[in-house]
N, C-alpha and C positions, 0 to 999 in steps of 0.2 A: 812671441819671437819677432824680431824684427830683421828683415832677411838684408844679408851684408853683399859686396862686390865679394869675387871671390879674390882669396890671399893665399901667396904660395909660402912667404914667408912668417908668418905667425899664425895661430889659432886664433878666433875669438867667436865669443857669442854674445848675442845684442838683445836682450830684455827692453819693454816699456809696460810701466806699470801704471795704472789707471784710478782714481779716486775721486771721488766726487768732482770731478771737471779739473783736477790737476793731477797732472805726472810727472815722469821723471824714466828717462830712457839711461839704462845701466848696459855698460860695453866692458865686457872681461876679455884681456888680452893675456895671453901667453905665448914669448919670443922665445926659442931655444936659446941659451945663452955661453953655448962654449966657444962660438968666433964671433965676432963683430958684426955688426948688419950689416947685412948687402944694402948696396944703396936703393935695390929695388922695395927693402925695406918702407924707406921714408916715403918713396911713392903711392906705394900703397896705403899707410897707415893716413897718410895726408886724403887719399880717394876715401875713408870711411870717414876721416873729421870731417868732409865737407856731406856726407851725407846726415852726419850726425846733426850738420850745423842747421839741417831744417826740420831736424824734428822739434814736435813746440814743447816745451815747459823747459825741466830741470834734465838734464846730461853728466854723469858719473861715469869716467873711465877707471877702469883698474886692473892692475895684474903684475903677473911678473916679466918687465917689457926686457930685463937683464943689460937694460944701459946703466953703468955707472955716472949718475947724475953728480955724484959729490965732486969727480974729477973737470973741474971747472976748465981746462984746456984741452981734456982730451974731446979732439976730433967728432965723433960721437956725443957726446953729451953735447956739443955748441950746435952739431943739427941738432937735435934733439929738440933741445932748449929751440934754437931760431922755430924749428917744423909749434910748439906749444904756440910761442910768444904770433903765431903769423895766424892763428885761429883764437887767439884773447884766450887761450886756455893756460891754467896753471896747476903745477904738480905739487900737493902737498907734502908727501913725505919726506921726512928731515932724520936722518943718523941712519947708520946703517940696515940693513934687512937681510942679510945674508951672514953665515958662520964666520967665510972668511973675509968680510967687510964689504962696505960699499952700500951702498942704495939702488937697490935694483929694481924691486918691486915697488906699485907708483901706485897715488889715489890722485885723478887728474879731472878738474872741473873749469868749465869757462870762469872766466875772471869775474863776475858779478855772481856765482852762485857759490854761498858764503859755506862750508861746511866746521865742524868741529874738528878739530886738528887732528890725525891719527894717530892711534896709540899703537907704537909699535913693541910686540912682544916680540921676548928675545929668542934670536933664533937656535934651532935644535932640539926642540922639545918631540916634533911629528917630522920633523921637514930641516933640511938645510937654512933654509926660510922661514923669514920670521910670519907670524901672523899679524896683520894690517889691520885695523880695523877703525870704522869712523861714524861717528852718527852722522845721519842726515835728514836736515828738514826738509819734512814731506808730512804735512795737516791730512789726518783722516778726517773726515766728515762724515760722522753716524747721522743719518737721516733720522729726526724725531719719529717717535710710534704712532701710526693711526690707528684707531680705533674705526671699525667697519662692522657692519650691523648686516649679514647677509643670512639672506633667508634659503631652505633646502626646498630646493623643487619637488622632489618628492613627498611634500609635505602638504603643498599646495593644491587644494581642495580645487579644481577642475573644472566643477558645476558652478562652485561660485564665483571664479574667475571668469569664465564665460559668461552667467549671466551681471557681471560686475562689466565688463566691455561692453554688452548689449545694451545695458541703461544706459552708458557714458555718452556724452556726446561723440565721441567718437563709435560708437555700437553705430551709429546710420550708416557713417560713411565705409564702416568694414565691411557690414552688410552689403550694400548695395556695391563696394567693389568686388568681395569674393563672390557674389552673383554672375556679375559681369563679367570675372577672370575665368572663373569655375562652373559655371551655371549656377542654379540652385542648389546652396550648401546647407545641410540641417544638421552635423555634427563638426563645429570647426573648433 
């Protein structure tokens, strides 16, 4: 989880997911959508893209934000649009997401991180709301298998490992350290 400002005007939850040294931070927003947004709206969602804007790798926003993006004069969608375009982010969903029209529901990524265009299934099936959905590149990295050859300690003969250190070159200098650390040691 990656822990957000707090927001009075929309829900969301902020995921980063981790794989062999590359990620990808995933931000699900949900706007209630029966009035318009308060302008405290924009202020807000603007304090999470600039947090968003320093986490490192890849960044996928999505949800149901309930601005009508299709209506290119309405008020709302020109912030909307300005609040994207002022952080290099762009929103891919294209044709409606909702029963009784519009684009409400958004898959929104900075402008250099290329996704698969979304497939929007029609809405009504579970939901007023269509379901969104979009691949995204993200390389898993299986780390190749080692092979390890470890031996059971309880296996391990006791006497002959002891007298196997005492021959060694190094048997003098253990000797004469645990001597010196311990006194004279006869079972070490």
């Amino acid at each position: 989880m990656v822990p957000l400002p707090d927001t009075a005007t929309f829900e969301a939850l902020c995921l980063r997911l981790t794989d062999g040294g590359e990620s990808i931070t995933l931000l699900s927003i949900y706007r209630p959508g029966t009035r318009p947004p308060p302008a405290a709206f924009y202020d807000e969602l603007a304090m999470v893209f600039e947090m968003l804007v320093q986490q490192c790798g890849a960044v996928v926003v999505g949800g149901d934000i309930n601005i009508h993006v299709e209506k290119l004069a309405d008020p709302d969608a020109v912030r909307f649009a300005d609040l994207l375009q002022s952080f290099d982010m762009v929103q891919h969903v294209v044709g409606p997401t909702q029963k009784s029209g519009g684009t409400l529901d958004h898959v929104i990524t900075f402008a250099d991180y290329v996704i698969d265009p979304p497939v929007v299934d029609p809405p009504g099936v579970l939901s007023d709301h269509s379901l969104v959905v979009s691949c995204l590149p993200f390389a898993h990295h299986v780390a190749p298998p080692t092979n390890r050859r470890v031996r059971s300690w309880r296996m391990v003969d006791l006497s002959s490992f002891r007298d196997a250190i005492t021959n060694s070159p190094l048997g003098h200098l253990w000797a004469s350290w645990s001597c010196h650390c311990f006194g004279h040691v006869e079972n070490y």
